[in-house]
N, C-alpha and C positions, 0 to 999 in steps of 0.2 A: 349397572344402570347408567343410561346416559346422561348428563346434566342437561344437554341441548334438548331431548326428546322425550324424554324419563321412560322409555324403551328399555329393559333389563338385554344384555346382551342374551344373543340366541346362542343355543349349541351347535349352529349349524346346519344348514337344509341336506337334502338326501344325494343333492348333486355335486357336493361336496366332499362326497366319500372317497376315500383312497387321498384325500390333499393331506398327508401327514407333516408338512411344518405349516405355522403358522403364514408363508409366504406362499404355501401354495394354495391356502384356502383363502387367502387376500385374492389371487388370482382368477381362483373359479368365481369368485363373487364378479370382481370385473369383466369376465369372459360372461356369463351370466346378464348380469347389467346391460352388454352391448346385444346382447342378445335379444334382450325385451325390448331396449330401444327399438331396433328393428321390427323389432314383431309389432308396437305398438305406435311406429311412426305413423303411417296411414290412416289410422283411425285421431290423429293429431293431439296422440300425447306422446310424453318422452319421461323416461327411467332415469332417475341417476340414482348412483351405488357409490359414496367415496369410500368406502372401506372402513372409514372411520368411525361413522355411524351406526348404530344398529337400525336393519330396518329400511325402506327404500324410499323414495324420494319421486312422488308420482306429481309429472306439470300438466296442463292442458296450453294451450296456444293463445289462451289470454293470462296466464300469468297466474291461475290457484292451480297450488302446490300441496299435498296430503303427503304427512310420513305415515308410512305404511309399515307394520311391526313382520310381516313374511308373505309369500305368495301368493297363499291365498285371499288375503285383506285386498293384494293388489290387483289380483283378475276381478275381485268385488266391484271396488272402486273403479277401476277402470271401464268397465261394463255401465256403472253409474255416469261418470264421466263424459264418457263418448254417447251415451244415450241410446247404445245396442251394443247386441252380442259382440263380443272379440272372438274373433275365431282366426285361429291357427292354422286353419286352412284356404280362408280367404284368396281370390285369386286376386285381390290387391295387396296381399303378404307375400302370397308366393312370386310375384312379380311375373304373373300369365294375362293380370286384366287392368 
């Protein structure tokens, strides 16, 4: 359990499979993390992930912040958020528009 969040640490998302030490599943988190930033810069929020946390760390562009307990909480919220769909395919994610 976290004291900052009261977030029970997780076991782990699916994308995480195969990181057998503890440093490489620090890893895919951060690899991960930069990833969703990306994905969710244009719609004008940002991810942080410090490893230390359980749980993510979802901003918008004036400044509220949600911990978010795994992925799915955060495609929720983020969709809340931004005020429409997120989509991953977007040609302002794929950087075509």
């Amino acid at each position: 359990m976290c004291n900052a969040c009261g977030f029970p640490a997780a076991p782990g998302h699916w994308t995480e499979a195969g990181a057998v030490t503890p440093h490489d599943r620090l890893r895919a988190r951060l690899r991960r993390a930069g990833m969703l930033r990306d994905l969710l810069r244009p719609y004008g929020l940002t991810v942080h992930d410090d490893g230390q946390v359980p749980g993510l760390q979802l901003s918008n562009l004036s400044g509220v912040t949600t911990i978010l307990p795994d992925l799915q909480a955060l495609w929720a919220e983020a969709e809340r958020m931004a005020g429409r769909p997120v989509d991953p395919l977007d040609p302002r994610v794929l950087g075509d528009g």
